[in-house]
DRENKE-279061 format. One record per residue: chain; x, y, z of N, C-alpha, C in turn; residue in one letter; residue number from 1. Coordinates in steps of 0.02 Angstrom, whole numbers, plus 50000, padded with zeros to 5 digits. Layout:
BEGIN
[r A, [X, Y, Z], [X, Y, Z], [X, Y, Z], a, NUM]
...
***
This chain:
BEGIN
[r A, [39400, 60522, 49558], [39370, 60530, 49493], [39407, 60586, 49456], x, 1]
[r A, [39420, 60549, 49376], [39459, 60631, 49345], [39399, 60674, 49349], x, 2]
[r A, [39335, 60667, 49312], [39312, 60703, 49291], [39216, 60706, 49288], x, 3]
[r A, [39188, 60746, 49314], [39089, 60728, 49311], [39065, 60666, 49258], x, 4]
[r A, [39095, 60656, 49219], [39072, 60596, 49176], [39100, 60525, 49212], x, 5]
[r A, [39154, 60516, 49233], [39159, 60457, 49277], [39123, 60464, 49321], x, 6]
[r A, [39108, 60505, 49364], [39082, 60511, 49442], [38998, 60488, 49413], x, 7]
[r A, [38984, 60503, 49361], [38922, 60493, 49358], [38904, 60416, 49336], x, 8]
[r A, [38954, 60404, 49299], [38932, 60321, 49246], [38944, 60280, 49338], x, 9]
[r A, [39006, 60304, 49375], [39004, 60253, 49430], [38933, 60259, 49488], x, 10]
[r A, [38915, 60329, 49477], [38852, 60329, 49537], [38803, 60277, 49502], x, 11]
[r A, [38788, 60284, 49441], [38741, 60247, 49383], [38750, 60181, 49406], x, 12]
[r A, [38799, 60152, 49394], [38821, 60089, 49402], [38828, 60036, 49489], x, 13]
[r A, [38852, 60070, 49510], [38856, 60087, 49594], [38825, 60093, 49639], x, 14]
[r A, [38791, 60162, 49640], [38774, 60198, 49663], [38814, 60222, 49726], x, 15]
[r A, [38851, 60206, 49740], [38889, 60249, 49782], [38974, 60239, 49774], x, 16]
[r A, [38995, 60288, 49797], [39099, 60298, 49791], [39128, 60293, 49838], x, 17]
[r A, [39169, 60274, 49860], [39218, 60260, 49914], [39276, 60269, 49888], x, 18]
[r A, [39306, 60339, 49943], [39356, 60358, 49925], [39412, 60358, 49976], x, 19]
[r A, [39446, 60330, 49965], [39512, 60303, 50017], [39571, 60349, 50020], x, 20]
[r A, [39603, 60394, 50072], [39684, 60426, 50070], [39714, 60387, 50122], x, 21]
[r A, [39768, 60375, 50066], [39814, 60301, 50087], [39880, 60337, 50109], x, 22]
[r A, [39879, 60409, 50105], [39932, 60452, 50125], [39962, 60455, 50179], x, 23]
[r A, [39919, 60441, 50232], [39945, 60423, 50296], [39998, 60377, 50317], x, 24]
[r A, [39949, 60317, 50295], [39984, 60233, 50273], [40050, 60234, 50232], x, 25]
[r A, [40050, 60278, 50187], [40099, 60286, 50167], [40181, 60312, 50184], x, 26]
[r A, [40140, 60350, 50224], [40210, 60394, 50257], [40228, 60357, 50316], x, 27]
[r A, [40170, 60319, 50364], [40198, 60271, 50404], [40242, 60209, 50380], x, 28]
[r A, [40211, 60192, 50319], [40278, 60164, 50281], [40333, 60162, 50274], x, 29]
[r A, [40350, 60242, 50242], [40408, 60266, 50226], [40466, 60239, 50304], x, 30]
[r A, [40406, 60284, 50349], [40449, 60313, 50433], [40475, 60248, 50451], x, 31]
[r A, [40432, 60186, 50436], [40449, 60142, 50475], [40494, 60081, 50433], x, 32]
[r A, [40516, 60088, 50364], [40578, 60059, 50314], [40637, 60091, 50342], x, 33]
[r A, [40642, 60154, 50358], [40710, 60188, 50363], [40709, 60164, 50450], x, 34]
[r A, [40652, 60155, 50496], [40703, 60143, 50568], [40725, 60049, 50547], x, 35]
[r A, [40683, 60034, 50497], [40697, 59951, 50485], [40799, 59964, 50460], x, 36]
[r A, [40786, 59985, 50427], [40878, 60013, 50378], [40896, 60010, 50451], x, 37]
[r A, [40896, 60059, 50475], [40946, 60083, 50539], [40950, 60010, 50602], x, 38]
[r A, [40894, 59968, 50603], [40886, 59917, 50655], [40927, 59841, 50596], x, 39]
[r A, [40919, 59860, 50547], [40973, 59808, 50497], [41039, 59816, 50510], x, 40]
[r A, [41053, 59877, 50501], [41145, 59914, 50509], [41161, 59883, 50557], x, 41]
[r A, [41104, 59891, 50645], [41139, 59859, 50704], [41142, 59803, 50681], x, 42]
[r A, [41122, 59761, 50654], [41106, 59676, 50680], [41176, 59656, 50631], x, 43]
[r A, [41168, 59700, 50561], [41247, 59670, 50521], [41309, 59662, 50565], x, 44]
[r A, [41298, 59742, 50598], [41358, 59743, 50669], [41370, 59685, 50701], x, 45]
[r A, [41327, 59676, 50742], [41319, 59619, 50790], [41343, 59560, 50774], x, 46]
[r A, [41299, 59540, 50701], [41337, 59482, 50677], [41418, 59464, 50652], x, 47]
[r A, [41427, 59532, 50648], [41511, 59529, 50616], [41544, 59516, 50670], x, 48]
[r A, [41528, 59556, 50726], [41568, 59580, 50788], [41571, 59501, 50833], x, 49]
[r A, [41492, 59479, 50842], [41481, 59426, 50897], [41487, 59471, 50961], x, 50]
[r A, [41480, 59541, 50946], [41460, 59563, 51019], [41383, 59622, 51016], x, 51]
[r A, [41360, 59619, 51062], [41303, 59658, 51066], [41303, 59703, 51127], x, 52]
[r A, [41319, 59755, 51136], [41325, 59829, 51149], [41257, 59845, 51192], x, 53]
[r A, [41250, 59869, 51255], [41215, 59900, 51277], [41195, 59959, 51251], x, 54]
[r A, [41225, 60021, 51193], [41181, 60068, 51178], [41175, 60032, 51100], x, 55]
[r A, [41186, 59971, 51078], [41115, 59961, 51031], [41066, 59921, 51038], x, 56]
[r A, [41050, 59906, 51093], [40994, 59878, 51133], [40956, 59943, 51135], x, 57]
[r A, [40999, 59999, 51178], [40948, 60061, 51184], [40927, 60104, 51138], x, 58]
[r A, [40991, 60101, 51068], [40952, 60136, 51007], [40881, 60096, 50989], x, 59]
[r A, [40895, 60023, 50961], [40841, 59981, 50964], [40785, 60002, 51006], x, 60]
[r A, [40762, 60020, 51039], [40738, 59996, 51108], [40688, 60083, 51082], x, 61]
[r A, [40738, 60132, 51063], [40730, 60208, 51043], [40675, 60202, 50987], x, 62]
[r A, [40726, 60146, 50913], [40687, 60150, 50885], [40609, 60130, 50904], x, 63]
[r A, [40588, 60083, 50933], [40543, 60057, 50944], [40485, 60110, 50954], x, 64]
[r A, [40489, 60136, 51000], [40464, 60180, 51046], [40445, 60217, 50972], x, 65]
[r A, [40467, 60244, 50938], [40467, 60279, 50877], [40410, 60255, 50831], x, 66]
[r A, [40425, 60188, 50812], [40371, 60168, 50787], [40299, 60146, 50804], x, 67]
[r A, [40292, 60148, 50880], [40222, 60153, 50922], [40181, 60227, 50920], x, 68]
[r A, [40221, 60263, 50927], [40217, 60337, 50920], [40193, 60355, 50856], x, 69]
[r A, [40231, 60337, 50791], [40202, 60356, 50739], [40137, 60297, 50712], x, 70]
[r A, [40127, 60235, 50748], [40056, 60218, 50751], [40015, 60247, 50798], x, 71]
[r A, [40019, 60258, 50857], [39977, 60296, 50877], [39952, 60342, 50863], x, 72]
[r A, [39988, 60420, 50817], [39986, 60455, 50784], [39942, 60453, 50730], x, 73]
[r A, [39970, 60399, 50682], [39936, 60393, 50622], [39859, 60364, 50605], x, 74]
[r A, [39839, 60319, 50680], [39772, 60290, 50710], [39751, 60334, 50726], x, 75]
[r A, [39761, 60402, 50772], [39689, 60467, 50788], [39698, 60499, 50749], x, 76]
[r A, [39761, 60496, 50699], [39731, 60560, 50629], [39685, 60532, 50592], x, 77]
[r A, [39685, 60484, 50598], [39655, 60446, 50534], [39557, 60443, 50579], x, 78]
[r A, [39560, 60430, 50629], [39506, 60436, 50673], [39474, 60494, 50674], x, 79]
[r A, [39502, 60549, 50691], [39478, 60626, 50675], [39501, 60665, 50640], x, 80]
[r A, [39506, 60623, 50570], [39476, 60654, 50496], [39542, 60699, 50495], x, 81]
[r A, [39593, 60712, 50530], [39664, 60744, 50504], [39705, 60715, 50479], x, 82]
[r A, [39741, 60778, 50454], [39809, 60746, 50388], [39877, 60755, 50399], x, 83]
***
């Protein structure tokens, strides 16, 4: 709400507010476009090359791990009310 005059016409109308921080969601976003970029770069490789590399299986494999972590993370902040 900007301001006591919205908060009020919506309680009026409503009667109750629900207020959502999508900030979390957001930044898991961000985290998880840039390991997508970096898991694209390998696969362009791969396809140019026709060969596939044991350490980008394990970067892959790194990223992954990365992005479980920052869901796990972002699921008990979000569970116990931290930011």
């Amino acid at each position: 709400m900007t301001n006591t005059g919205d908060y009020l016409r919506q309680m009026a109308m409503k009667g109750y507010i629900i207020e959502v921080d999508f900030s979390a969601v957001k930044e898991l976003a961000k985290e998880v476009g840039g390991i997508g970029r970096n898991i694209n770069q390998i696969a362009k490789r791969i396809n140019s090359t026709d060969t596939i590399y044991k350490d980008d299986l394990t970067e892959i494999e790194g990223y992954m791990e990365k992005i479980w972590q920052l869901l796990r993370y972002t699921l008990s902040s979000q569970r116990s009310g931290r930011r």
